[in-house]
N, C-alpha and C positions, 0 to 999 in steps of 0.2 A: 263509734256510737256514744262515746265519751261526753261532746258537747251536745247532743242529742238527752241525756238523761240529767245535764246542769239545766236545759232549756225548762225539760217538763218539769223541773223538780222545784225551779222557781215559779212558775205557773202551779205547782200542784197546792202552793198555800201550808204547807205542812204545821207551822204552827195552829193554824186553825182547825184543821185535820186533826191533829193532836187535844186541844181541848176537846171536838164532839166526842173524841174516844172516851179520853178520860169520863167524862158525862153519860157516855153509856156503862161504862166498867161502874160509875155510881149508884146509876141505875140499877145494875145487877144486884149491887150491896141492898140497895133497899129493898129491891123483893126477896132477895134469900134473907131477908131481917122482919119483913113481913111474915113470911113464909115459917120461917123458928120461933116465932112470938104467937102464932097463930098456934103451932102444935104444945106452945108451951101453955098458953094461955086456955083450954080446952082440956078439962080433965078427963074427957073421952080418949081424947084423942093421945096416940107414944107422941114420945118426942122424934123425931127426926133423926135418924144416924146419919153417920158421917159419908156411910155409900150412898144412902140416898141425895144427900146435899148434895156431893160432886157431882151425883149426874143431872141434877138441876144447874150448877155450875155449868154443865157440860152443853144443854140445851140452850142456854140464855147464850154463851158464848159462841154457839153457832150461829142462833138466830138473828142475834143483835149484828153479828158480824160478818152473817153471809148476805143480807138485806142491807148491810151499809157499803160493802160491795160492789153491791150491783149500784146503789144511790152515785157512786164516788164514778163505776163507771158510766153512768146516764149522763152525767153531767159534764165528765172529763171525754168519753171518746160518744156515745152517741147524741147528745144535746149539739156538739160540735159538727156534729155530721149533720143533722138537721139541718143545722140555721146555716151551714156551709161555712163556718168560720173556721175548720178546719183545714179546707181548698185553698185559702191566704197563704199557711205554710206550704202549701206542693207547689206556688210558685216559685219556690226555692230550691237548689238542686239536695232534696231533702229524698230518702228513700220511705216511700211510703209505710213497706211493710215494717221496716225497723221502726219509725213514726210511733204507727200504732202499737209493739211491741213494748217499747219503753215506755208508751203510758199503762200499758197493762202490767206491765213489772211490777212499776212504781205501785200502783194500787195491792197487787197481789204482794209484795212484800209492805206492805205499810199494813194492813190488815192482818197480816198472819204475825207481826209483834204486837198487834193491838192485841191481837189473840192472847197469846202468851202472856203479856201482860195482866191482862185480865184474869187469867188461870189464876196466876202468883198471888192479885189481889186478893182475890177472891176467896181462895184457898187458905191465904195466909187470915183473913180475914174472920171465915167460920171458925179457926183455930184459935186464934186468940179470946175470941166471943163466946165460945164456948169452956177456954181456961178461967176467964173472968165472970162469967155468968152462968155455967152449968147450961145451955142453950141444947146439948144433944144428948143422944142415948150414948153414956158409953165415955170413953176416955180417949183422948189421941194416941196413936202407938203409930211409931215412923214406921212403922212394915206398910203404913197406910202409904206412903209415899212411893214405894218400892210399885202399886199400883194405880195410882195416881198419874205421876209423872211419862210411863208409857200408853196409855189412855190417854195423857193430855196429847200427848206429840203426838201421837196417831190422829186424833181429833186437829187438830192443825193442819198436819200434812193434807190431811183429807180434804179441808175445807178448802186450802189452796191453790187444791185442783178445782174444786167444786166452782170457784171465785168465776172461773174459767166460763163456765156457763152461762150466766148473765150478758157474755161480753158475745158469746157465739149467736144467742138465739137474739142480742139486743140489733146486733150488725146483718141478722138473715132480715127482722121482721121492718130496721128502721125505728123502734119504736122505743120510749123510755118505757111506759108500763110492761110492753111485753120483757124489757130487762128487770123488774125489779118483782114481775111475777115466779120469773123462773128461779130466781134465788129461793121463793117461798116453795117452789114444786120442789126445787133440790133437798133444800132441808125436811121436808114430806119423804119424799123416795130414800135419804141418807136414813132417815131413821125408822122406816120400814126394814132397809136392809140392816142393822143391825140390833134390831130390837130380838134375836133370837141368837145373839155372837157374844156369851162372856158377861161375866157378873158386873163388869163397867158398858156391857155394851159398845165394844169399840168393832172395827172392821174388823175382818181376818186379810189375812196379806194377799189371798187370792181376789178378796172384791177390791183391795186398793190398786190391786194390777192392773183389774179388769175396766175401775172408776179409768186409771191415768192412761190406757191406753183408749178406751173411748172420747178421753176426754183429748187429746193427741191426736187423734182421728178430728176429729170437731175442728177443733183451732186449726189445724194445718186447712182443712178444707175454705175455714171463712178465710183465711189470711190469703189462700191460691183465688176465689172467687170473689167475696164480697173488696177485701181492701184492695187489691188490685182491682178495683174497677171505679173506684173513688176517683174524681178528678173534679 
């Protein structure tokens, strides 16, 4: 599969791919900057702590990057299916399902370092902002990190099953919008279920079993029916 992941990965545009990220991770900066100026600026209102910022950090980083996702795979595996330009490579002695696999790789690990990335910005970002400006309640203390950083990775891991979804229900329906809906239903259901798990709100390890093994279920099912039946 080795020249199968050189193909898509020069097709996948990755320098381009790379700025939108970066421009979303700025994006972040500016609403958590709106966001601290707003409670600062407001003598009603506290300032902002440091847990609440992370899990603002924590939502933008899903959303921005569970919706771009699904964007990368509308465009990369169902846009391609649509218009059939896809079908061009299966007249080559190309294995379908590895095919679509390696583009969904690529996407799912290109997104979950966007992630991360993002976190470190971000993180690193309210910290500094708030050593030079007084911007929150409160003063930095590294024990902050001790939960942080397992919060963040759980939030990652999670999302990169989650990624999964957009790509299941985009290849059942055909459709780009029905993929870049279910990225917004994901992040809806993800944070129902754990708006009631932990003062960072992260999963507990029995919903992330339960997300990857539905989510295992799902993929194995479209790669047996929907991609095998691509020609």
């Amino acid at each position: 599969m080795t020249h199968l992941f050189k193909l898509e990965l020069k097709k996948f545009r990755l320098v381009q791919k790379m700025i939108i990220s970066a421009i979303a991770v700025v994006f972040s900066i500016l609403f958590i900057t709106v966001s601290l100026i707003d409670s600062m600026a407001d003598p009603t209102q506290a300032k902002d702590t440091y847990d609440s910022t992370f899990l603002l950090i924590g939502l933008l980083m899903s959303f921005i990057f569970l919706v771009y996702s699904s964007v990368l795979t509308s465009s990369f595996i169902i846009n391609e299916y649509n218009q059939r330009t896809i079908t061009i490579l299966f007249s080559y002695p190309l294995n379908k399902k590895h095919l679509i696999a390696v583009k969904m790789i690529l996407i799912v690990v290109f997104i979950s370092i966007s992630m991360f990335v993002g976190y470190i910005c971000c993180c690193g970002y309210i910290i500094g902002m708030d050593a030079a400006f007084d911007m929150l309640e409160g003063s930095f203390q590294m024990t902050y990190l001790s939960e942080w950083i397992p919060a963040a990775v759980i939030s990652i891991v999670v999302c990169s099953i989650l990624f999964w979804w957009p790509f299941v229900i985009g290849m059942i329906k055909k459709s780009v919008p029905a993929t870049i809906i279910t990225s917004l239903i994901a992040l809806l259901l993800r944070q129902l279920i754990i708006t009631n798990n932990g003062a960072y709100h992260s999963e507990s390890f029995s919903d992330i079993l339960i997300i990857f093994v539905l989510t295992l279920a799902a993929v194995g099912i479209v790669f047996q029916k929907k991609v095998a039946e691509i020609d």
